[in-house]
N, C-alpha and C positions, 0 to 999 in steps of 0.2 A: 908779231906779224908773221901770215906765211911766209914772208919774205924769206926769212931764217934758214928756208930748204930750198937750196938752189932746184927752179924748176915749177918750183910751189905755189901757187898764189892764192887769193881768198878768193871767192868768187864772186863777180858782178851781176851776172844774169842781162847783162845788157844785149847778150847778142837775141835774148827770147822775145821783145816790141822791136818795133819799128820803131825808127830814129825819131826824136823829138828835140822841139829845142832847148836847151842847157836851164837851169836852173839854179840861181843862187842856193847854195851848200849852206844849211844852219849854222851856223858855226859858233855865233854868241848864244848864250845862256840864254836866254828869252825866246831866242827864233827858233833855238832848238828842243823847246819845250813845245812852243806851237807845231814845230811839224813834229813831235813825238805826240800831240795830242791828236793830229789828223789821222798820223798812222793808226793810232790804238782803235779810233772812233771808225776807221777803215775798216779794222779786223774783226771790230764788235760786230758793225755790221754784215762782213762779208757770213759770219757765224750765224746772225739770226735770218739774213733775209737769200743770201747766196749772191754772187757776182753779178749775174744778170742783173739783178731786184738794187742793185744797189746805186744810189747817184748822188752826184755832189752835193747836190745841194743838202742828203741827209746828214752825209759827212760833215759838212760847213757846219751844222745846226746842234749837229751831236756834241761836235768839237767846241763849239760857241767861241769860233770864227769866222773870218769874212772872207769872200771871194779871192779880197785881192792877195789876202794871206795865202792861201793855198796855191792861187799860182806862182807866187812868187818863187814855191820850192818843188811844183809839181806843173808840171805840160798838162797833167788830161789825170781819170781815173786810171789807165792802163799803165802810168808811171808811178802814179801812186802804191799799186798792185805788186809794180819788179822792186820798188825798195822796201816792201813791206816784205814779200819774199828773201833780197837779198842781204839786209840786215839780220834776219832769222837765221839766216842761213849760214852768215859770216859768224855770226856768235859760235854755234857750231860747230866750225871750222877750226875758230881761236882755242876754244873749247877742246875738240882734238890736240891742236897741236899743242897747249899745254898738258894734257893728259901724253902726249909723246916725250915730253921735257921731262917730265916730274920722275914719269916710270921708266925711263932708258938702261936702267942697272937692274932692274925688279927681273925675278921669271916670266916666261912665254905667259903662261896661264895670270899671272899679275898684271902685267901688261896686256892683255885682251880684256881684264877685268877693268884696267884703267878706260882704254877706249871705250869698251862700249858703254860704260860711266858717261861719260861725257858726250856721246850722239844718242843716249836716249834722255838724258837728263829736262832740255825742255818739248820734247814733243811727249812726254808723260806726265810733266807737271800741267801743260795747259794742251790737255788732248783735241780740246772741242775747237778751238783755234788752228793748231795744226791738222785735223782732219779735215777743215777749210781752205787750208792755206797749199794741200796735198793736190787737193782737187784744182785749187787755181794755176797752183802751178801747171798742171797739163791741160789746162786751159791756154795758158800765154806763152807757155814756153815751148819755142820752135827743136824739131830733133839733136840736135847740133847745140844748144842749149843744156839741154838732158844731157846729152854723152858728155859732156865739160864739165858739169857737173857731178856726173860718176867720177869719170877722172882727177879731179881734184879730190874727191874722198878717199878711192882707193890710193892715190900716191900718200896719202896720211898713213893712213891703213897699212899699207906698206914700209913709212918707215917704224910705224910700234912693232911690228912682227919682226923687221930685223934687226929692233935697236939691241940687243942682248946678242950675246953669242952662241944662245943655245937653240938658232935658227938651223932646221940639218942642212949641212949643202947642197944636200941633192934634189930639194924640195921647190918647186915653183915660186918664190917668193910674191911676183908679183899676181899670180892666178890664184896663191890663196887669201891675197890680199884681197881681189875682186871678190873674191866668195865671200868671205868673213865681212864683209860689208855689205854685200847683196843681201845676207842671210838678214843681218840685223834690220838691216833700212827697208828689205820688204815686208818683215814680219812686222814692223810697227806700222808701214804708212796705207796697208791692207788692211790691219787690224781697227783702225782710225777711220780707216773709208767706209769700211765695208759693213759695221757695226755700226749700231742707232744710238748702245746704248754707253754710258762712259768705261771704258776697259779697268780692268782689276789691273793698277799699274806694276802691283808687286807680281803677280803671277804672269804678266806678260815679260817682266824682264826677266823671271826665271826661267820663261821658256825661250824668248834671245841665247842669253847667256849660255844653257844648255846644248841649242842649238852649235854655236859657234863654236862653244868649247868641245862638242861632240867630232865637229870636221876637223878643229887642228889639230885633235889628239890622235886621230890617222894619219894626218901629214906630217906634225913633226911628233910621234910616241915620244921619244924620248924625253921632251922638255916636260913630258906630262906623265911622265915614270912618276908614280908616288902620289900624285894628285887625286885626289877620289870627290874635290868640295866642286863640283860642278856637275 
């Protein structure tokens, strides 16, 4: 869990709807296979028809469930929508902060390899999903939201850059943090929006990667003396 880094947490996205009331949390092996099937049957949708276009009742039909099922673990489609976001998004999250654990001993340039491993890994596997899911997000999600959301990545972000010791001191740690995240997370969720057509996943992460690797090798040179694979 984020927990791990004092300060840290995974993200909920609750503060981007408007307050609803509470819903029994799946918890057994059955309930949470039916709201894993609503979710997916949500996202199929929001893919082929868009947010607007889409209503329960095709979700119910897709998912070949009933009414009472879906509310039992969702208020409305708008709840539906922030856990379908903030499940993605918490994977992610886990996702980084294991990629922070693993590579804490590795070099600056290993460990930026590690991160961005793990924040493109599923919005390249399943593009056409997350270029839906890019667009809904700033559809639901209030400003305040967004920035919580930056925040929680770059303090990840931030602790891979300085898990190692070959962080220079005199360097921003946490501004290169913002950047090195900015870089990555707009170059995909632009690349995702903004194109019709499915992106060449290997040549997009070469150009991340590049990216990234090209700003911290001006801010910290030294950790990236000798490195030429980027």
């Amino acid at each position: 869990m984020l927990g791990a880094f004092p300060g840290v947490r995974i993200l909920t996205m609750q503060a981007s709807l408007p307050a609803a009331p509470k819903r029994r949390k799946p918890t057994q092996s059955r309930a949470r296979a039916t709201a894993q099937a609503i979710e997916q049957a949500f996202v199929q949708l929001l893919v082929e028809k868009g947010y607007a276009q889409v209503t329960i009742r095709q979700v119910l039909a897709l998912a070949g469930v009933g009414a009472g099922s879906f509310y039992e673990y969702f208020a409305s489609k708008e709840a539906l929508a922030a856990v379908c976001i903030r499940l993605r998004v918490r994977a992610i999250a886990e996702a980084l902060q294991a990629a922070v654990l693993a590579s804490a001993t590795a070099s600056l340039p290993e460990r930026v390899d590690a991160l961005l491993a793990a924040q493109l890994q599923a919005p390249l596997a399943e593009p056409e999903q997350w270029a839906a899911l890019f667009h809904l997000e700033r559809q639901v999600s209030k400003p305040q939201a967004f920035r919580e959301l930056y925040r929680e990545f770059v303090l990840l972000w931030e602790r891979g850059l300085g898990a190692g010791g070959d962080w220079p001191a005199g360097a921003a740690l946490g501004d290169a943090a913002f950047a090195a995240h900015a870089i990555a997370y707009s170059l995909v969720s632009q690349t995702l929006m903004a194109r019709t057509e499915r992106p060449d996943a290997a040549a997009l992460r070469a150009l991340v990667r590049q990216a990234v690797h090209g700003y911290l090798s001006v801010v910290a040179p030294r950790a990236y003396r000798g490195c030429l694979n980027f």
